[in-house]
Residue, then its C-alpha position, 0 to 999 in steps of 0.5 A: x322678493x320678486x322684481x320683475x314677471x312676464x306673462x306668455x299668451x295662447x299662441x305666444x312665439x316659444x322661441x321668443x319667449x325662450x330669448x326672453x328668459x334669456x335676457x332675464x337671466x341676463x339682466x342678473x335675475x334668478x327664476x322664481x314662481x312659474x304658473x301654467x294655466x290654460x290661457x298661458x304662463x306667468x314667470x316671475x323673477x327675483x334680484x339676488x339682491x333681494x332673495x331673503x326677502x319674502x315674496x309678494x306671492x299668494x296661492x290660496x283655493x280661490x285663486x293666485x296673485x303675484x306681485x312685483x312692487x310694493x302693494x297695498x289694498x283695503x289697508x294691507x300690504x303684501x300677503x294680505x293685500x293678494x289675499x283682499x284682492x283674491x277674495x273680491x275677485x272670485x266674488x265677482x266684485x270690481x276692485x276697489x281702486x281708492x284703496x290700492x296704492x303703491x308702485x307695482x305690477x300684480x297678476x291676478x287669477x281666480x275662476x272670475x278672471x286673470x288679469x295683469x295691471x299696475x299701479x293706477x298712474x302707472x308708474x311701474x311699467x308693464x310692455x307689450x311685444x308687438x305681436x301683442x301675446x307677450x307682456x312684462x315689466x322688463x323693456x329688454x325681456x320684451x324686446x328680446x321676445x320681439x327678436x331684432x326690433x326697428x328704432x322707433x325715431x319719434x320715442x328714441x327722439x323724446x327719450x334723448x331729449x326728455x329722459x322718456x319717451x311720451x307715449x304709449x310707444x318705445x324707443x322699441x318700434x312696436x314694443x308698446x306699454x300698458x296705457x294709463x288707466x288700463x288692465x289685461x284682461x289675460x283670458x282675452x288677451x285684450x286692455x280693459x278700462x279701469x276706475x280714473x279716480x281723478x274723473x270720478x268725484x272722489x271729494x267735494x272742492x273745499x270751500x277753503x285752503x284750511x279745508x284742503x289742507x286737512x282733506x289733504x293731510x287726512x289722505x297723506x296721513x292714511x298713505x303714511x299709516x299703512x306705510x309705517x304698519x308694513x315696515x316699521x323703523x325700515x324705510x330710507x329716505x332723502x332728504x334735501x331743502x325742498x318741498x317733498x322730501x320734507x313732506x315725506x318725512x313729516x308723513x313718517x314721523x306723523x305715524x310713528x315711523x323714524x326713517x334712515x335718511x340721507x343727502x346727495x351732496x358736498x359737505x359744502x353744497x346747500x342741501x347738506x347743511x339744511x338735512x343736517x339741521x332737519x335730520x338733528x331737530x329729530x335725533x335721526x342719524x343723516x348719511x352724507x354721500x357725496x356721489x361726485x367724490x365715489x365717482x372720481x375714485x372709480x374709472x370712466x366706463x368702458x364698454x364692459x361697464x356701460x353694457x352692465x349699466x344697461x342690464x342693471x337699468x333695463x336698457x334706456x334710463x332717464x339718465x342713460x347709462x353712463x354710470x361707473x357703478x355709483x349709481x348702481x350701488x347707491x340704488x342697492x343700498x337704499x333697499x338693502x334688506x327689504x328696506x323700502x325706499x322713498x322718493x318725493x317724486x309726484x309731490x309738486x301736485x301739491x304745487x304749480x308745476x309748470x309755472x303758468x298763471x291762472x288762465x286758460x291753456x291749450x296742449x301746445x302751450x304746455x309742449x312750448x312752455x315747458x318741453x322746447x329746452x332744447x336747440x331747435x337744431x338738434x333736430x336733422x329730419x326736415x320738420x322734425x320740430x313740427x313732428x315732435x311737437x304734435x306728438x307731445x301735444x296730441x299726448x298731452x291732450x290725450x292724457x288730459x281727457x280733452x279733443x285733440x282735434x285742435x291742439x292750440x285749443x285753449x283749455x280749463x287751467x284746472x284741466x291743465x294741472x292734469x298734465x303733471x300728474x297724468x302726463x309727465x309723472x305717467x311717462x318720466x317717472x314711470x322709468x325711475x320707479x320701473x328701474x327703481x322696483x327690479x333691484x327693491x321695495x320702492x315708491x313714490x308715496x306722495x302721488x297716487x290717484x287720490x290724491x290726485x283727484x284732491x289735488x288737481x281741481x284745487x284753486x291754483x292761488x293755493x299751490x302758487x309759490x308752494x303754500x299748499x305743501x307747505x301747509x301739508x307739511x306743517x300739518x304734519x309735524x310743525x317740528x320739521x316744518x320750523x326748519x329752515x328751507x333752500x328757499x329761504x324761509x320756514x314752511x312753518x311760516x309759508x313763502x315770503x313777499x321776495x318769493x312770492x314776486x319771483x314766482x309771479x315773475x316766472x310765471x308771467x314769462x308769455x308761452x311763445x317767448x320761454x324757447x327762446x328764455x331757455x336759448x339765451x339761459x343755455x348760452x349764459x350758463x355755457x350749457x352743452x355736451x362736453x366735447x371730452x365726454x363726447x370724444x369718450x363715448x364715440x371712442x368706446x362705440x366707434x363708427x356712425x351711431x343709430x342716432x346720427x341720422x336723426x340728431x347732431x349729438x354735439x348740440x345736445x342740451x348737455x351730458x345727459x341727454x349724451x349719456x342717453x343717446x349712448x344708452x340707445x347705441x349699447x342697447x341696439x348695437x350690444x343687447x338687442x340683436 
């Protein structure tokens, strides 16, 4: 299959596109379809891993179209789907943004158009050099066709302390991606606007949760259909004691489909137990991998390891790239053959994410609410902690669709739910699922712009306390919904009084007072870098790190955050020169 592609422009640098290929080549991926057309060249590229798989490619008389990424449109996937969207194209006809769905990067060209895009939230990545006549879903590829680029302070910042940066821009200065919401428009090099789904009244609020519920649930069942007609009995997919993973199941089975399904976990930790009960209410083989023993067996990474890290991963992780292979080889062997792999990430749309009552909220609330997770000393630039926080509001406010002229403005709560979605999905997890296509077919099945749109404007009294998924899963298969859950009761049933008290209780901590809540947790729990980790990783990459100057590594939030920095430091100091 293919799993990653750039696209050179007229006028695009030759050397820079020549470093490209290189770093491709790199990254592990072998060349596959090349198209030359007057305007430019596309080059896709394929994993090893996934070379018996067929590509998501199609070149017909009316047009061509190339895909990196599950893809469905119209109800068809992968060739039939390339073939639906030629098809409108060369009729001139606009696509049909309620039917395209999936985790991807397409390009499309016919007599009409050539363009680039992918997904509608934007959860495959797709980047821009900065001279703007190069694009590709590999953040390294673009930056190799940059040549040497700057660190970009701000992202770099939010991408240690977050997992990703929150913007349009990269820990890369001048390497940019594809806004929310956006195409390429390859014959004038230039971002069109496309359908926003959420904006556009795809359906009438319900008048009742028993509405939502089946509107809801008609949706899921659609997205689950199509799913399991692409790949019958080969998907995998977690399962734990939460909401999502459960959701996903109850979709699968609802349409037929018996997914291979496993845990991360101890024997002992509390997720196993529940997916062992989940798994064997439904005679499915579980397959416990506890990625705590693997790593014990293996050596602490050396800078040969982390440097292959950062090839696998594409430079910068949510998690960063202190990884001994664990994590590399249990990500291959979740589409191992084509299978395709499933993750709950987006499902808390369904829920109240950001543990906020029913009131009106302004874009800084939600940055001091739920992004201050750190120690306001981490931060060595004077009025760095001003600086961050406006960016993240000003982002959030732009994603919102609301002025950011005045950011403590406060703003419809509806309005605010938008920020999950469009916000902190768009931008965290839009870097796992980048990560996730180069190496297999994978996607997050429970958010799209659909459902989204179905979600968002909903009374927040039925997502409080997770009511809604709840629901959703019962829909579903009330078998799996009678399982007991890590929350302490069965979705069948809904949230019981002590969770309903505590949710209230979460959710009546005041905006200005959760930094220093998140302080007093962090000095309770003894949350912080471990020193040892630190003297490691200083070890392996000796002498003053880019990051110093901009932040005291020592005051980090914990290991993470740690092994990102150390991600930014492999990047610049091994890759990108």
């Amino acid at each position: 299959m293919l799993n990653a592609l750039y696209v050179s422009v007229t006028g695009a640098n030759p050397e820079g596109v020549r470093r490209a290929s290189g770093s491709m080549q790199q990254q592990g991926f072998v060349p596959g379809p090349r198209l030359d057309w007057s305007g430019g060249a596309m080059v896709a590229w394929a994993s090893p891993s996934q070379l018996e798989v067929e590509n998501l490619e199609l070149q017909t008389p009316l047009g061509n179209a190339y895909c990196v990424g599950p893809l469905w449109y119209g109800g068809k996937f992968g060739k039939g789907a390339l073939g639906s969207l030629i098809e409108d194209s060369s009729a001139g006809r606009q696509i049909d943004e309620a039917s395209l769905r999936g985790n991807f990067v397409l390009f499309l060209r016919t007599a009409h158009q050539c363009m680039v895009l992918n997904d509608g939230l934007g959860f495959v990545r797709l980047y821009t050099s900065p001279d703007g006549l190069f694009h590709s879903s590999s953040w390294l590829a673009t930056c190799a066709y940059a040549g040497r680029v700057g660190l970009n302070a701000a992202a770099a910042v939010e991408y240690v302390l977050l997992g990703a940066s929150h913007s349009d821009e990269t820990v890369a200065e001048g390497v940019t991606t594809l806004p929310l919401g956006s195409g390429l428009d390859l014959t004038r090099n230039v971002r069109y606007d496309r359908t926003r789904l959420w904006d556009s009244g795809v359906a009438a609020i319900p008048a009742t949760l028993d509405a939502a519920v089946e509107q809801v649930a008609a949706h899921l069942a659609t997205v689950f259909a199509e799913t399991a007609a692409a790949f019958p009995s080969h998907t995998r997919a977690a399962i734990s004691g939460g909401f999502d993973s459960r959701l996903i199941l109850a979709g699968l089975l609802a349409s037929g489909n018996r997914p291979e399904l496993f845990v991360y976990g101890k024997e002992t930790s509390g997720d196993v137990p529940i997916a062992r009960s989940v798994a064997g209410s439904v005679d499915i083989p579980l397959d416990v991998i506890d990625k705590g023993t693997l790593d014990a067996q293996l050596a602490r990474p050396n800078l040969e390891r982390l440097v292959a890290s950062s090839l696998f991963f594409d430079g910068l992780p949510n998690d960063g790239v202190y990884d001994s292979g664990v994590d590399q080889q249990t990500r291959l062997d979740q589409t191992a053959g084509g299978r395709l792999g499933l993750n709950g990430g987006g499902g808390e749309i369904f829920r109240n994410y950001f543990h906020l009552p029913d009131r009106r909220f302004s874009a800084m609330d939600i940055v001091r609410a739920f992004y201050r997770g750190f120690d306001r000393r981490v931060l060595r630039q004077p009025g760095a902690l001003s600086t961050y926080e406006n960016r993240m509001a000003t982002a959030i406010a732009c994603a919102v669709g609301v002025s950011g002229d005045n950011l403590t403005q406060p703003v419809e709560r509806s309005r605010i739910e938008l920020a999950y979605p469009l916000f902190r999905c768009h931008h965290w997890m839009a870097v796992n699922n980048s990560v996730a296509v180069r190496h297999g077919y994978y996607m997050t099945p429970l958010v799209d712009p659909v459902a989204v749109a179905l979600a968002w404007r909903l009374p927040l009294a039925w997502k409080d306390v997770g009511l809604l998924e709840a629901r959703l899963i019962d829909a579903l298969h009330t078998g799996v919904a009678r399982q007991m859950s890590e929350y302490g009761f069965r979705f069948s049933d809904g949230p019981h009084a002590r969770m309903r008290f505590h949710a209230w209780m979460s959710s009546s901590r005041p905006v200005f007072a959760r930094p220093f809540i998140n302080a007093a947790g962090r000095y309770l729990r003894r949350r912080a870098v471990a020193p040892t980790l630190l003297a490691h990783c200083r070890a392996v990459l000796p002498g003053e790190w880019c990051l110093d100057r901009l932040l005291d590594l020592q005051r980090l939030p914990g290991n993470q955050a740690l092994a990102r920095a150390l991600a930014v430091e492999v990047a610049w100091r091994k890759l990108l020169l």
